[in-house]
Every structure is written in structure tokens, then in C-alpha cells.
VEXDREN-2710 file (C-alpha; in Angstrom, 1 decimal):
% VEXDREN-2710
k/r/px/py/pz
1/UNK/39.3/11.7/11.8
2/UNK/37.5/10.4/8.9
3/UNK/35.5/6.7/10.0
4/UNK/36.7/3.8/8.0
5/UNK/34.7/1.7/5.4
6/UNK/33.1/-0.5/8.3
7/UNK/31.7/2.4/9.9
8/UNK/30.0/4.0/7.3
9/UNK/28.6/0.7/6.1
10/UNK/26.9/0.4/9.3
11/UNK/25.4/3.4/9.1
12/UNK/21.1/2.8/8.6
13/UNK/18.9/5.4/6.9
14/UNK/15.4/5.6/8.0
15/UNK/13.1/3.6/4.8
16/UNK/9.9/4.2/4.6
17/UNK/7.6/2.4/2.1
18/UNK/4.7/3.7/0.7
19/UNK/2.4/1.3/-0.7
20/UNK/-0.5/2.8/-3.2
21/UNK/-4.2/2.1/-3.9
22/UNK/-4.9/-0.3/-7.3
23/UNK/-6.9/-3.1/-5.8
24/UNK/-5.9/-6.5/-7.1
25/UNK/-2.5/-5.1/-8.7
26/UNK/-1.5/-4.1/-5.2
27/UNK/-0.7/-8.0/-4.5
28/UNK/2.4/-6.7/-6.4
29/UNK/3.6/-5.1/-2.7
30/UNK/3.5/-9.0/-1.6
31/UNK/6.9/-9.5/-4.0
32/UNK/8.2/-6.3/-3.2
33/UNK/8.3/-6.6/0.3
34/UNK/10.0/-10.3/-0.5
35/UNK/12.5/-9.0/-3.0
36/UNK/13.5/-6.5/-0.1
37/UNK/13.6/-9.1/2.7
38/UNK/16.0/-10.9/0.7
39/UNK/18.2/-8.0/0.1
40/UNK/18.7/-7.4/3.6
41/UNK/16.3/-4.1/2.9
42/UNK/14.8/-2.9/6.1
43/UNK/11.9/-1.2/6.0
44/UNK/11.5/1.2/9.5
45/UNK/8.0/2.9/8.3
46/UNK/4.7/2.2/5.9
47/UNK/2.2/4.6/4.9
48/UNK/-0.5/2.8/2.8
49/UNK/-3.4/3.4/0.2
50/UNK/-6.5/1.1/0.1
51/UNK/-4.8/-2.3/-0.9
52/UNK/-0.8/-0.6/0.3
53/UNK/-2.6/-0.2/3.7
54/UNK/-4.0/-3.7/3.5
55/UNK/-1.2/-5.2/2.8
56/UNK/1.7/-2.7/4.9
57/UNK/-0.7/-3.8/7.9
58/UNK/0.0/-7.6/7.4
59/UNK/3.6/-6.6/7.2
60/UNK/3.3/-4.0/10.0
61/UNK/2.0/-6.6/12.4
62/UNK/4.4/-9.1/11.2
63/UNK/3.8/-11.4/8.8
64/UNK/6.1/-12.2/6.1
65/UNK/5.7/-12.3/2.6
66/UNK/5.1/-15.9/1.9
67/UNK/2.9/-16.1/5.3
68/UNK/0.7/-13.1/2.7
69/UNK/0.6/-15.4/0.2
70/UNK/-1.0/-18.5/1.9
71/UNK/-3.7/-16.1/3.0
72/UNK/-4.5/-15.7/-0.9
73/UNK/-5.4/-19.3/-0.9
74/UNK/-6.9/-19.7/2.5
75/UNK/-9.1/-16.5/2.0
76/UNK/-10.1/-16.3/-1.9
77/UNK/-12.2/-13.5/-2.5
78/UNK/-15.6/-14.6/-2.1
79/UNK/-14.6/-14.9/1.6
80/UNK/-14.0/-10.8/1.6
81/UNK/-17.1/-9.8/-0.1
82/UNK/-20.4/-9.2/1.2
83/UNK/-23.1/-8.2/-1.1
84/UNK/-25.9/-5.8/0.1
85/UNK/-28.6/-4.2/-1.5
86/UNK/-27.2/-1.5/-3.2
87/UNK/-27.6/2.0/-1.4
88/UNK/-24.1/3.8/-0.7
89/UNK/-22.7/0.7/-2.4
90/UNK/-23.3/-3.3/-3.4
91/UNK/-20.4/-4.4/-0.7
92/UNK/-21.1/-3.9/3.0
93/UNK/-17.7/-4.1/3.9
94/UNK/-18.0/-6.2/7.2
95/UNK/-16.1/-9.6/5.9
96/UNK/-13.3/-7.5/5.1
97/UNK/-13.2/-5.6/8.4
98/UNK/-13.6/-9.3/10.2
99/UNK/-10.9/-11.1/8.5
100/UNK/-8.3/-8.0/8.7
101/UNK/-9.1/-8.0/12.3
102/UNK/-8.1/-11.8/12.9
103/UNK/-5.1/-11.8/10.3
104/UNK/-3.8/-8.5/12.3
105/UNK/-4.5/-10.2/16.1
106/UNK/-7.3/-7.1/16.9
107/UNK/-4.4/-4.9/17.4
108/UNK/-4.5/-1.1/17.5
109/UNK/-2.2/0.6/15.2
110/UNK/-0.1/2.2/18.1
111/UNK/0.6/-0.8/19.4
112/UNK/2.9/-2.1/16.7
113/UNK/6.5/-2.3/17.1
114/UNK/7.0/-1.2/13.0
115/UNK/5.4/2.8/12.8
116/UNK/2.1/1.9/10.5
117/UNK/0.1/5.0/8.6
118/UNK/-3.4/4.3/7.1
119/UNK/-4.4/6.5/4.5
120/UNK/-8.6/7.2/4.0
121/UNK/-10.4/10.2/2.4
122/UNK/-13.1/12.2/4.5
123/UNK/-16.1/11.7/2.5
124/UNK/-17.7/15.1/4.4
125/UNK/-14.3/17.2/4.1
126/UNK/-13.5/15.5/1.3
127/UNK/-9.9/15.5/3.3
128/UNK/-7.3/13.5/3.2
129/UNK/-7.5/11.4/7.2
130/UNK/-4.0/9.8/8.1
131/UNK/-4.9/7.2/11.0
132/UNK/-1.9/7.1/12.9
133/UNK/-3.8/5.4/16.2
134/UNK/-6.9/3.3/16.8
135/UNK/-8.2/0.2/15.5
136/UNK/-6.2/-1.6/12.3
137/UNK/-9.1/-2.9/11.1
138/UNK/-11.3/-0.4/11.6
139/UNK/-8.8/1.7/9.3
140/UNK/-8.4/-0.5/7.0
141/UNK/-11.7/-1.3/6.1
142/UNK/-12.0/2.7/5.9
143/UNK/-8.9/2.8/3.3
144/UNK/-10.3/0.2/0.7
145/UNK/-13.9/1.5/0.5
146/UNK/-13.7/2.2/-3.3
147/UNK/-16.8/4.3/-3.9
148/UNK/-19.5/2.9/-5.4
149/UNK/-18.7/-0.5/-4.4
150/UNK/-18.0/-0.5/-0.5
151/UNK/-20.7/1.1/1.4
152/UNK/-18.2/3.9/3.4
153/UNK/-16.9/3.2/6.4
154/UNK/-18.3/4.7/9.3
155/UNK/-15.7/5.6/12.4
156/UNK/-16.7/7.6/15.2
157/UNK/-20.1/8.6/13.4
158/UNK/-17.8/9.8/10.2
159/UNK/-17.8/8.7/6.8
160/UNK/-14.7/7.4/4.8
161/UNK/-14.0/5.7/1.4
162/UNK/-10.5/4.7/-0.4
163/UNK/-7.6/6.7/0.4
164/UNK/-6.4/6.9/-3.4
165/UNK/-9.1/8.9/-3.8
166/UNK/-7.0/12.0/-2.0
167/UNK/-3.9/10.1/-1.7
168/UNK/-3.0/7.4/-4.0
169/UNK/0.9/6.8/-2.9
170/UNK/1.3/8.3/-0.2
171/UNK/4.7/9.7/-0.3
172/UNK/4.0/12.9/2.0
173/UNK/3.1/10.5/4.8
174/UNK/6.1/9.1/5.3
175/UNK/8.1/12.6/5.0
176/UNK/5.5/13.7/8.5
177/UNK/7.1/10.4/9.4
178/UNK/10.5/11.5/9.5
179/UNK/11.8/8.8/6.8
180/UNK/15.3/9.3/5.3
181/UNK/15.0/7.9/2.1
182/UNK/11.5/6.7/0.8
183/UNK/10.8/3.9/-1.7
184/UNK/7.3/4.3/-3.0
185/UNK/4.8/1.8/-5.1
186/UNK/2.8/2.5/-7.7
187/UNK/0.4/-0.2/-9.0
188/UNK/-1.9/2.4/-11.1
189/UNK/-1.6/1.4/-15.1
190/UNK/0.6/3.3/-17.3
191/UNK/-0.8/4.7/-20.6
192/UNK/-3.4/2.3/-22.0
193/UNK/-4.9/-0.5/-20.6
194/UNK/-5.0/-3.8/-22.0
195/UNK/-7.4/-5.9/-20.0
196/UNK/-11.4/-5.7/-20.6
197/UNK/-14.0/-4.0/-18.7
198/UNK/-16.4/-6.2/-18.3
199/UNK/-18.7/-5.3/-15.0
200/UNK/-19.9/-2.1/-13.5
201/UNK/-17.1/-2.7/-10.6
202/UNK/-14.5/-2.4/-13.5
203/UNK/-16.2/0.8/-15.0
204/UNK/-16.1/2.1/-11.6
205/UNK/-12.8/1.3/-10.8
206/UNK/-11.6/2.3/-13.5
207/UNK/-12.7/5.5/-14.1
208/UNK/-11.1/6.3/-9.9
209/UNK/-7.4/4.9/-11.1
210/UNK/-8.0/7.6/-14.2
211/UNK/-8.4/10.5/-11.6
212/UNK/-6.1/9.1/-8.7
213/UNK/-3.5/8.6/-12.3
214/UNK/-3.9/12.4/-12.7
215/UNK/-3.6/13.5/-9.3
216/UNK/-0.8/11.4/-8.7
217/UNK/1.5/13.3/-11.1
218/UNK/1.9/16.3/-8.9
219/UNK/2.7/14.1/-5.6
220/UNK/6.0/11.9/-6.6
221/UNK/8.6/15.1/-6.5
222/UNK/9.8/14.0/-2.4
223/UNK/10.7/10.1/-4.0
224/UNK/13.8/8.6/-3.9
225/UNK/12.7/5.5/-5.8
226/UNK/10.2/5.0/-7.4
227/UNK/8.8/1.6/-8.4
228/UNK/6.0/0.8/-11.2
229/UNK/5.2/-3.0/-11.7
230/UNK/3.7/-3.8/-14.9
231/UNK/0.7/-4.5/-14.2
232/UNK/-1.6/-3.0/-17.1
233/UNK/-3.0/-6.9/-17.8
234/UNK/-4.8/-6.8/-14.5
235/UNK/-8.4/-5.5/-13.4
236/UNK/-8.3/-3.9/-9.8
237/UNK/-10.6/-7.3/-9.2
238/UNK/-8.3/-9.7/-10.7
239/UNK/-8.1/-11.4/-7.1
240/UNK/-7.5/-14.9/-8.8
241/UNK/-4.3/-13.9/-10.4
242/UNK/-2.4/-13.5/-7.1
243/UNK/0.8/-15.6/-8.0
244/UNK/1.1/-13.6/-11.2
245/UNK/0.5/-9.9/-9.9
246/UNK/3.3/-11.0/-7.1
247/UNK/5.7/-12.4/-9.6
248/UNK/5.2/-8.8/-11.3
249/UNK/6.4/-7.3/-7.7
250/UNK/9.5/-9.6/-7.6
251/UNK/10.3/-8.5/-11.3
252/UNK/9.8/-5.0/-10.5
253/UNK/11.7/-4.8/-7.1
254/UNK/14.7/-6.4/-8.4
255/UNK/15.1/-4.2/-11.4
256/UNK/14.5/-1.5/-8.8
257/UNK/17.4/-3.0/-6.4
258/UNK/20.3/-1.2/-7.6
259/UNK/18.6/2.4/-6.8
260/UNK/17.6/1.2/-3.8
261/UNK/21.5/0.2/-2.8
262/UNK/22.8/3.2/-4.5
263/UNK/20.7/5.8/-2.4
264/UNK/21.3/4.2/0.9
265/UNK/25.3/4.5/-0.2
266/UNK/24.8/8.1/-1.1
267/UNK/22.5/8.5/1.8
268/UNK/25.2/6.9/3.9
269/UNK/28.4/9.3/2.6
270/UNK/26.1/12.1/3.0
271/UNK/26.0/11.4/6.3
272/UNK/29.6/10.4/7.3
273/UNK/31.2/13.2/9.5
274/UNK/34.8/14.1/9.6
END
């Protein structure tokens, strides 16, 4: 007997989000994740890149959207960066590590209720090192070590920098994870971009989103949607243009909402027995 309309509506794919590495354009997953909360879009996994893993751990842990967005404003970014003398790299990374540590209540990854992957690149094995267990903050502060301006992280005596360095949306991740339909975020630039380099952290940064753009290119076969906020007007260190990069995320999720319902229906008849 076929199962009626009701049925099949209440069948629920597995979502998995990933999130990818672009620093201060990755506020954009802040709207995303909104645009999707009021959609009635669950999302059952996250595997994040640098900022994706900074921000899926907020959402991993629990907060909301808007509770992300007050943090902007209690923690502007001179509250995350440490300067050092320069020898691996001009930010020491501890302020970072200390207030993802509070914001995520000094919980371990395996702890949370909402499966959480942390994407970080071996700087030895120059490998690719999904952190599935262990401290959030620890793996965090490992994921958003952009080389050259975060001193690498050091875990269990071994080096790691940025995830997008290996990984930038980390798609594959969430397959391992055993996601039905995957929605990935991509906050590199597309084509040229339009805002100035002014400092040796934007040289820096962006010459890594030119190689993570490249290698990217060959990773985005497994997605079922993909979505690309327009976010060529922002620096990776355009912190201070928070509320604009997120309103980017809204616009982009919304326009991306349709796919979104129309592969959970497919996803949904697909899977409708006789």
C-alpha cells in the first residue's frame, strides 16, 4: 500500500551543513543558519572550515543565530587578537582559544547533542585532520590558524593551521557523516575582487582564498545545494561589517530556499516505499 501525503511529508532526511573557511565573510553562516531556522530547516550535522567551524560550534553547542550576533558586539575584534612578536606568526592565538572556550561552556566535541566536525590541516603531514572528539576550543583555535598570521596551534605536541588550507568546504566530511542531503557554504570570492588590500594580513589572506578557490573546484561534485553569498566587498578581516556580511547570508539563503525544499521533496519520494 502506497503511504499517503501525510506520511511522506513526515519523512526527515539527514542535513548536513558544511560551513567553509573565508574569515570575516564567514559571518554570512550567521544569516544562513537564521534563514533556515525560520524555514523550519533542520540541520542534524556540521562540518566546518576555520570561520564554518567557529561559527557551526556556536550553533553545535546551541546558540541561536541572533544569540551569534550579540557576541559581534560584546566581543569586537580587538577582544580576539593577540599580537606577538612575529615568529610562526604576529597572532598568538590564545584570546581566541579563551573566548571560544567560554562561549562553547568548555565542552568537548563528543559531548554535544548536534554531531559537530572540525576541520584543521597537519602542518607536518600537510593532511587534512577531522576532529571528531576532544576539546572545542582547542579545535577551533587549530581550524582558524591562517598561516602567517596565527602562530599554529599546537595539540598533543602537533602542529595545525586553517582547515581551508586542505579543506575549504568541507563537503566529504559530512558524506563520512552519513548525511542524506548536504547544503554547503561557500564564502570564498567569485572572479575578481573588489575591495583593497591594504595590510600584509590581506596580502596573506588573500593570496590562501586564491589557492583554497582553486582547490575547491574539484571538491563540490557530492553537493546538493550549494550556496555562494556575495561577498566580494569584504576583506577576510572586515570584522566591523558584521550586520552587513550576515544580511548577505539572509539574501543568499533565501534565494537558495527553494532548492533546499525541492531536494528534501525529492529526497522524500525517493524514499517512500510501496
Amino acid at each position: 500500500m502506497i503511504r499517503n501525503q501525510n506520511q511522506i511529508e513526515q519523512q526527515q532526511p539527514k542535513i548536513g551543513l558544511a560551513l567553509g573557511a573565508g574569515g570575516a565573510r564567514g559571518l554570512a553562516h550567521i544569516g544562513i543558519l537564521q534563514v533556515l531556522e525560520e524555514h523550519n530547516i533542520p540541520v542534524h550535522c556540521i562540518a566546518g572550515s576555520s570561520i564554518g567551524a567557529l561559527v557551526g560550534s556556536f550553533y553545535a553547542v546551541g546558540h541561536s543565530p541572533q544569540q551569534m550576533r550579540k557576541f559581534l558586539s560584546l566581543f569586537p575584534q580587538k577582544y580576539w587578537l593577540d599580537y606577538t612578536v612575529p615568529k610562526m606568526g604576529f597572532i598568538a592565538g590564545d584570546k581566541v582559544k579563551e573566548i571560544v572556550r567560554m562561549l562553547t561552556k568548555n565542552k568537548r566535541i563528543e559531548e554535544l547533542d548536534k554531531p559537530l566536525a572540525i576541520v584543521a590541516t597537519h602542518l607536518h603531514k600537510g593532511e587534512r585532520t577531522v576532529f571528531r572528539q576532544g576539546s572545542i576550543a582547542e579545535a577551533v583555535r587549530a581550524s582558524v590558524s591562517i598561516p602567517g598570521i596565527f602562530e599554529p596551534a599546537v595539540i598533543d605536541g602537533e602542529l595545525y593551521v586553517d582547515g581551508g588550507v586542505v579543506d575549504r568546504v568541507p563537503v566529504s566530511v559530512l558524506k563520512e557523516m552519513k548525511a542524506d542531503l548536504i547544503v554547503a557554504v561557500d564564502v570564498s570570492y567569485v572572479g575578481e575582487t573588489n575591495h583593497q588590500i591594504k595590510s600584509i594580513f590581506d596580502v596573506i589572506a588573500q593570496t590562501i582564498d586564491i589557492m583554497e578557490r582553486e582547490i575547491l573546484k574539484y571538491r563540490m561534485f557530492d553537493v546538493d545545494v550549494l550556496i555562494r553569498p556575495q561577498v566580494n566587498a569584504y576583506s577576510t578581516t572586515m570584522f566591523y561589517r558584521g550586520e552587513e556580511i550576515i544580511q548577505e547570508g539572509v539574501r543568499s539563503a533565501e534565494q537558495a530556499m527553494p532548492r533546499i525544499q525541492e531536494s528534501i521533496r525529492k529526497w522524500r519520494e525517493s524514499n517512500t516505499h510501496v
